[in-house]
C-alpha positions as CSV (number, residue, x, y, z in Angstrom):
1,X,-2.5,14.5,-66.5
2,X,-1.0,14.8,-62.7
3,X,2.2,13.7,-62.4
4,X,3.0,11.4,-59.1
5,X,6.1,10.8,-57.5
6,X,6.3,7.9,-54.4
7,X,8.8,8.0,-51.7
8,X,8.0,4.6,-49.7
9,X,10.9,2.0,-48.6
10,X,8.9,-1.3,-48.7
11,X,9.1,-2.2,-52.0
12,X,5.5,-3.9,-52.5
13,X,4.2,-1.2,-51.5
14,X,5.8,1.0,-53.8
15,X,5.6,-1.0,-56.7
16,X,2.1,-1.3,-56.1
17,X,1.1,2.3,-55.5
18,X,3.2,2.7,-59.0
19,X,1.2,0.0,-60.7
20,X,-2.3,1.7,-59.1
21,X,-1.4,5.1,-59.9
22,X,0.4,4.8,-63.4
23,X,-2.6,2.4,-65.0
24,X,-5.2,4.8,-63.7
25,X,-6.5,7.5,-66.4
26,X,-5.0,10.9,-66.0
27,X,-2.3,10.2,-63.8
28,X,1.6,9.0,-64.3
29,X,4.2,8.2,-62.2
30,X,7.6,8.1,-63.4
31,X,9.7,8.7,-60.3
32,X,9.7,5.9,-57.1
33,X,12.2,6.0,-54.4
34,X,12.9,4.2,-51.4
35,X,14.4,6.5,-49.2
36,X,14.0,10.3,-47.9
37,X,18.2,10.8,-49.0
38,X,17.5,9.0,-52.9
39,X,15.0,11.8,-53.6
40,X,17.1,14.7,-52.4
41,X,20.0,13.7,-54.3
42,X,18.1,12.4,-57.2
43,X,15.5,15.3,-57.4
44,X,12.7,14.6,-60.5
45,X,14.2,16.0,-63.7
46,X,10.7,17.3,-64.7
47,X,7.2,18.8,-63.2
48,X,5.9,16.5,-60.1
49,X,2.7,17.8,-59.4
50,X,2.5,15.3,-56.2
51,X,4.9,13.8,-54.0
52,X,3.3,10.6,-52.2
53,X,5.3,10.3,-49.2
54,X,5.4,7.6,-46.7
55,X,6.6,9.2,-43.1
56,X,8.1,6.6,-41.4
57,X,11.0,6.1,-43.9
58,X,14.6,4.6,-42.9
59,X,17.4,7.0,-42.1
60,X,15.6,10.5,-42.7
61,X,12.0,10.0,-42.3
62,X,9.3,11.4,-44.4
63,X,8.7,15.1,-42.5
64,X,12.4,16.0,-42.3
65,X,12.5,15.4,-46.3
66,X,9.3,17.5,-46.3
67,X,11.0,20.0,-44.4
68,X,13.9,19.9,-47.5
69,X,12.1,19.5,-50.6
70,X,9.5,21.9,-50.2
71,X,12.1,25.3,-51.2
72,X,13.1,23.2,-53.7
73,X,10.0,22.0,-55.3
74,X,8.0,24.8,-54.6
75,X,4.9,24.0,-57.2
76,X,4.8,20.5,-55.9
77,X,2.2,19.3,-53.3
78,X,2.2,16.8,-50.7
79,X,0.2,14.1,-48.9
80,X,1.7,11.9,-46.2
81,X,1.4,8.6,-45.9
82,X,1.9,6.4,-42.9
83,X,0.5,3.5,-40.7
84,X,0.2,6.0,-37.6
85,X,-2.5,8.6,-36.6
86,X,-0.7,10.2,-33.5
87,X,-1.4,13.9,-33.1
88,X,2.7,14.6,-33.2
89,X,3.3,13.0,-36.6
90,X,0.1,15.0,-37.9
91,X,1.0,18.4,-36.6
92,X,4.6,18.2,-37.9
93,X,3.6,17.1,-41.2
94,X,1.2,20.0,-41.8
95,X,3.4,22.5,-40.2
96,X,5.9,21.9,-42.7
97,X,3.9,22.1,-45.5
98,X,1.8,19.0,-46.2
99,X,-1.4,19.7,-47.8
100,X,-3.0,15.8,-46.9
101,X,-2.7,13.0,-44.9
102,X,-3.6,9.4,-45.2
103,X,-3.9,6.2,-43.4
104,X,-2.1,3.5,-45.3
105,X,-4.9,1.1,-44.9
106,X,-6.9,4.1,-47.1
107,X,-8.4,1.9,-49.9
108,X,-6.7,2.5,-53.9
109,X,-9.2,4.3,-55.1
110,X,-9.5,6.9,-52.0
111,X,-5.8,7.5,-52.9
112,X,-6.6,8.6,-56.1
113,X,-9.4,10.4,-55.5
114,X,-6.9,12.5,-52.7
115,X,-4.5,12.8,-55.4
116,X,-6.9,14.8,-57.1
117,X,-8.4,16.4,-54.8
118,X,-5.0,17.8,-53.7
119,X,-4.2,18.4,-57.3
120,X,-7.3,20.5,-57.2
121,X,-6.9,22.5,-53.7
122,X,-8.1,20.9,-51.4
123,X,-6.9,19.7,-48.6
124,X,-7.9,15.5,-48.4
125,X,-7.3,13.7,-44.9
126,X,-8.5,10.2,-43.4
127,X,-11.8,10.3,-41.3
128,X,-10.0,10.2,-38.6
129,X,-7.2,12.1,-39.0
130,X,-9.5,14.8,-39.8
131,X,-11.1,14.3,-36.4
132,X,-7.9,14.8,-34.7
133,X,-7.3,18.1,-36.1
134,X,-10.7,19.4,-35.7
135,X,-10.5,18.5,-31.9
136,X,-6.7,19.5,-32.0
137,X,-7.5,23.2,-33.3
138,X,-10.5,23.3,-30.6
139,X,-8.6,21.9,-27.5
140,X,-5.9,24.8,-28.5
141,X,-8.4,27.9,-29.1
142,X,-9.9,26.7,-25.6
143,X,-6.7,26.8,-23.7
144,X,-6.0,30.0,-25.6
145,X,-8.9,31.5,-24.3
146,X,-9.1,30.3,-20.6
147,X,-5.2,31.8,-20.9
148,X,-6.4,35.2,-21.1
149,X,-7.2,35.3,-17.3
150,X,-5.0,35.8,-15.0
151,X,-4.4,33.9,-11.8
152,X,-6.1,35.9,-9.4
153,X,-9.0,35.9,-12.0
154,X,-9.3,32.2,-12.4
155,X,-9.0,32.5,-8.6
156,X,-12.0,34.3,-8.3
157,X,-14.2,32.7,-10.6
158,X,-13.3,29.2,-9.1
159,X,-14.8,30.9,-5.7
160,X,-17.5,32.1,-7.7
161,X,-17.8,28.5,-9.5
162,X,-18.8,27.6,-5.8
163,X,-21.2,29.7,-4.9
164,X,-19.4,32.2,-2.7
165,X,-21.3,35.5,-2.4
166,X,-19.0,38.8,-3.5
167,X,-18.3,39.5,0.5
168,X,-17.5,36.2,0.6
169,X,-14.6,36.2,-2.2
170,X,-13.7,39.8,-1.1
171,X,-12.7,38.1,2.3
172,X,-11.3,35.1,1.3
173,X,-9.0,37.1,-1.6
174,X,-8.1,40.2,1.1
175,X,-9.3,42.8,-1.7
176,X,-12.7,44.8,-1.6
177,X,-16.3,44.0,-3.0
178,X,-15.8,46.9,-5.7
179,X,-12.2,45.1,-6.7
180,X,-14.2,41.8,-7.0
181,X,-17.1,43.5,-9.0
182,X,-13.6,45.2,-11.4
183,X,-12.4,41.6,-11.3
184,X,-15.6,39.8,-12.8
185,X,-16.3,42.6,-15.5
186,X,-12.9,42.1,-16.5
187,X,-13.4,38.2,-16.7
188,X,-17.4,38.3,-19.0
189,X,-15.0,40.7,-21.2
190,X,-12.2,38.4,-22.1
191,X,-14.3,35.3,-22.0
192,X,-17.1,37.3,-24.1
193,X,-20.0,36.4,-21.3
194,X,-22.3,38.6,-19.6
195,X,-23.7,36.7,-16.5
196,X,-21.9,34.5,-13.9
197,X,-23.5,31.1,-15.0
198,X,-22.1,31.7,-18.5
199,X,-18.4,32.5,-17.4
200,X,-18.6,28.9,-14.6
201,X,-19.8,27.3,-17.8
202,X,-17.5,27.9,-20.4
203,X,-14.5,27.1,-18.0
204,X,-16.3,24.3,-16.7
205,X,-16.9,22.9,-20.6
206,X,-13.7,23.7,-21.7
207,X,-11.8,22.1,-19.2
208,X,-13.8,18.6,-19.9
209,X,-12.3,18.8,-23.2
C-alpha cells in the first residue's frame, strides 16, 4: 500500500486527487492540505511514502515547503505538481530534492502510475518536462565546455573559423606561428578534437543550441 499525502489549495482539485488516489487499489491518502504553512505545522502523524505537492501554493509556495520538509521527512518522496513548465520552477524543484514532476493537465491514471513509479525509484516527469531537462543538462555541458578556452583561444579559433592561414592569425594576434601552433594544440586537447574542421564545428554546433 503507498501512502499519499496532497498539498494543493483549490479544493476541487484536492478533493479530487483524494477521491482518485484513495479508491485506487494499493494506494491511501489520509492527509490533504491546502497550504505549504498547514503541512509544516500539521506534519503527518504516520509513514507518508509520497507527498503530492502543487508548486504554486498561496503564501509559501510548493518548493520553499520542499526545501523544509525534506530534513524532516527524510523517507518521503516527492513529485511536483503545477500548471507551469518554465525551466526556473523545474530546476528549483529538483535541486531541492523533488524526485518527479507533473503537468496538472497529466491525465488520473498517469498520476498514479508516477506515484508508483516514484514509489519504485524512478524518477517520472511529463513529456515535456522531460524534454526541458534533457536540453537543459546539454545546453549547460556545452557552455561548460566551450568555457574551457580562454579568450585569446576562442580568439584564435574564430580567425581560424574564417579561414585565416597561421601567418595570417600570428599577425593579426602580434604572437608567433609556433605560439599559434601551442595555441591550437592546446584548443583539440580541451575540446577533445584532432583537426581544425572538428574544433570550428563543435563551437559552431554548440553555439546554435
Amino acid at each position: 500500500m503507498i501512502s499519499v499525502a496532497i498539498v494543493e489549495d483549490i479544493k476541487e482539485i484536492r478533493e479530487g486527487l483524494k477521491m482518485l488516489i484513495h479508491g485506487s487499489e494499493g494506494f491511501e491518502c489520509n492527509y490533504s492540505y491546502s497550504t505549504a504553512e498547514e503541512i509544516l505545522i500539521e506534519l503527518p502523524k504516520c509513514r507518508i511514502d509520497v507527498i503530492l505537492m502543487d508548486i504554486n501554493l498561496p503564501g509559501m509556495n510548493g518548493i520553499e515547503c520542499l526545501k523544509q520538509l525534506k530534513p524532516k521527512l527524510k523517507n518521503t518522496l516527492f513529485i511536483m505538481s503545477t500548471v507551469y513548465d518554465d525551466d526556473e520552477n523545474i530546476f528549483n524543484a529538483l535541486k531541492e530534492g523533488a524526485s518527479g514532476y507533473l503537468l496538472k493537465k497529466t491525465s488520473p491514471i498517469k498520476i498514479l502510475e508516477a506515484i508508483t513509479e516514484v514509489h519504485n525509484g524512478g524518477s517520472p516527469m511529463s513529456h515535456m518536462v522531460a524534454r526541458k531537462v534533457i536540453d537543459s543538462f546539454r545546453k549547460n555541458e556545452i557552455i561548460d565546455e566551450s568555457k574551457l578556452l580562454t579568450k585569446r583561444e576562442m580568439e584564435l579559433l574564430n580567425l581560424l573559423a574564417k579561414g585565416f592561414l597561421y601567418k595570417e592569425i600570428a599577425a593579426n594576434m602580434n604572437i608567433s606561428i609556433e605560439t599559434v601552433r601551442s595555441h591550437i594544440r592546446n584548443i583539440y586537447d580541451k575540446l577533445h578534437v584532432s583537426n581544425r574542421t572538428e574544433a570550428i564545428n563543435k563551437i559552431q554546433y554548440k553555439q546554435t543550441l
